[in-house]
C-alpha atoms as an extended CHARMM CRD file, in Angstrom:
* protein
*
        54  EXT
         1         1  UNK       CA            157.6880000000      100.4030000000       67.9480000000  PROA      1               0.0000000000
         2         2  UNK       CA            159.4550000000       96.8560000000       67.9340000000  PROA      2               0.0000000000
         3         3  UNK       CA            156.9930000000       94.2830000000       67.9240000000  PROA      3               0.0000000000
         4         4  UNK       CA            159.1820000000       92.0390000000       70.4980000000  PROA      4               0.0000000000
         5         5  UNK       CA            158.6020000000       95.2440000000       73.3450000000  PROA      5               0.0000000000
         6         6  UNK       CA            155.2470000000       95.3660000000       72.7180000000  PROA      6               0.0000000000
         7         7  UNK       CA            155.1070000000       91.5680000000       73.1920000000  PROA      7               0.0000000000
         8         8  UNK       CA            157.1700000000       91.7490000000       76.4790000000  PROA      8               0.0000000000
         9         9  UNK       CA            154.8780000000       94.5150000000       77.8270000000  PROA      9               0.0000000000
        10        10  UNK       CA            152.2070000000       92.4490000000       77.6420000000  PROA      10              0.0000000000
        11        11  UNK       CA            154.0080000000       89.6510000000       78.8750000000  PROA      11              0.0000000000
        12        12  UNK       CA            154.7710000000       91.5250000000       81.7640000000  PROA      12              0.0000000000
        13        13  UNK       CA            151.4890000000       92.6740000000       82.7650000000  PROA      13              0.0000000000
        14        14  UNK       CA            152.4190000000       96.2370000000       81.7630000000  PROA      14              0.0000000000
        15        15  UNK       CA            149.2160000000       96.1170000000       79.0240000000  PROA      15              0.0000000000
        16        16  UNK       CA            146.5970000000       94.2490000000       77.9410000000  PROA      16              0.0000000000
        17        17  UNK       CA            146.1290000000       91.6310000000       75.5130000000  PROA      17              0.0000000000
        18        18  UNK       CA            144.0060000000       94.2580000000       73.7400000000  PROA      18              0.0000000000
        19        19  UNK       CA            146.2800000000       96.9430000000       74.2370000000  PROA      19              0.0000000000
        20        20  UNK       CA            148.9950000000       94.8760000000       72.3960000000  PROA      20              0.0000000000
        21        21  UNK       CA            147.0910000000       94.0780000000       69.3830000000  PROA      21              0.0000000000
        22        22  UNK       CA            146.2020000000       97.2540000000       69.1800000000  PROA      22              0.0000000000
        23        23  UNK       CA            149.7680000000       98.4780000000       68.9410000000  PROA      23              0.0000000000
        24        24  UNK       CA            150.3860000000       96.3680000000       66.5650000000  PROA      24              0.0000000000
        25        25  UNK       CA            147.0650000000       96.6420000000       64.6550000000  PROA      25              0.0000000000
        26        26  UNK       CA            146.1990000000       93.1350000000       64.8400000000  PROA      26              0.0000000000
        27        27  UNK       CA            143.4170000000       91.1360000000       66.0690000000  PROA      27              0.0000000000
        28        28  UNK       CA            143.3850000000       89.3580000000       69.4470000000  PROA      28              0.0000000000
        29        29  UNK       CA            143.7310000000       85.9760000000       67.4730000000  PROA      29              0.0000000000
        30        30  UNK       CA            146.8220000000       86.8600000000       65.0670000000  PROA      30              0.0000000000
        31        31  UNK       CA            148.4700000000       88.0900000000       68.4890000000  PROA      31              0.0000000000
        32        32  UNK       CA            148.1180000000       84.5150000000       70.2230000000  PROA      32              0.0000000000
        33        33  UNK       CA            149.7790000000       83.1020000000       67.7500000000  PROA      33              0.0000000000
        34        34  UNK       CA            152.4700000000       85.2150000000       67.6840000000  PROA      34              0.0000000000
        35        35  UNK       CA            153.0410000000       84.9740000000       71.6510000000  PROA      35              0.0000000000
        36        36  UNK       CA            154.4130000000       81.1360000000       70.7090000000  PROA      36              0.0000000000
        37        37  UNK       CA            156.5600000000       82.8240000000       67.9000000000  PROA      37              0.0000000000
        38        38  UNK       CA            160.3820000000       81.9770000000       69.4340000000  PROA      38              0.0000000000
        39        39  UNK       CA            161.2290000000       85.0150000000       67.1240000000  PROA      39              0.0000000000
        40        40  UNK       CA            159.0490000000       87.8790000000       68.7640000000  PROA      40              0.0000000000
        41        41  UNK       CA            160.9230000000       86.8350000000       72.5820000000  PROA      41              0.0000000000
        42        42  UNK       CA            162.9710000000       90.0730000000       73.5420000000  PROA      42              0.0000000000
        43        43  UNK       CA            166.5830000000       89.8780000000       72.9950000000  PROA      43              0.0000000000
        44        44  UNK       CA            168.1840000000       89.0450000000       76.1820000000  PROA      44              0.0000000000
        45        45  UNK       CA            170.6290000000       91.8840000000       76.5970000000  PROA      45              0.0000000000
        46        46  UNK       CA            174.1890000000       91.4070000000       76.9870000000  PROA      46              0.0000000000
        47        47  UNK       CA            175.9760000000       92.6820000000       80.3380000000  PROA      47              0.0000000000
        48        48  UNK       CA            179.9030000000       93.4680000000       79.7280000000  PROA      48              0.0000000000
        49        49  UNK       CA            181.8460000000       92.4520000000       82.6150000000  PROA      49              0.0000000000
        50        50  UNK       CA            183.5250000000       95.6550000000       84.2030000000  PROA      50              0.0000000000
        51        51  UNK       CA            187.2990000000       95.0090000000       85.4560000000  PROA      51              0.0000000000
        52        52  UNK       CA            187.6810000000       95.8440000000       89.4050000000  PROA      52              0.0000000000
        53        53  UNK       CA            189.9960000000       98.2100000000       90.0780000000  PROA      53              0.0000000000
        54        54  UNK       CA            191.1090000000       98.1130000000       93.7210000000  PROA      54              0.0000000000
């Protein structure tokens, strides 16, 4: 699983801080500092602009 999901569920409330370093088999500690990592942020995901037919 991509570590910036796992991240962003726990961000999001979705698990716990436990949970997370579990998923990624890392201690509670090594996860902290990986929360202020500007690499493991989720993408932000592109929307494509749709022409309007009408």
């Amino acid at each position: 699983m991509d570590k910036r999901k796992v991240i962003s569920a726990y961000r999001k409330g979705i698990i716990t801080i436990q949970e997370c370093a579990q998923i990624l088999g890392i201690d509670s500690v090594q996860i902290m500092g990986m929360m202020n990592d500007p690499q493991m942020a989720e993408l932000p995901r592109v929307i494509q602009k749709q022409p309007m037919h009408g």
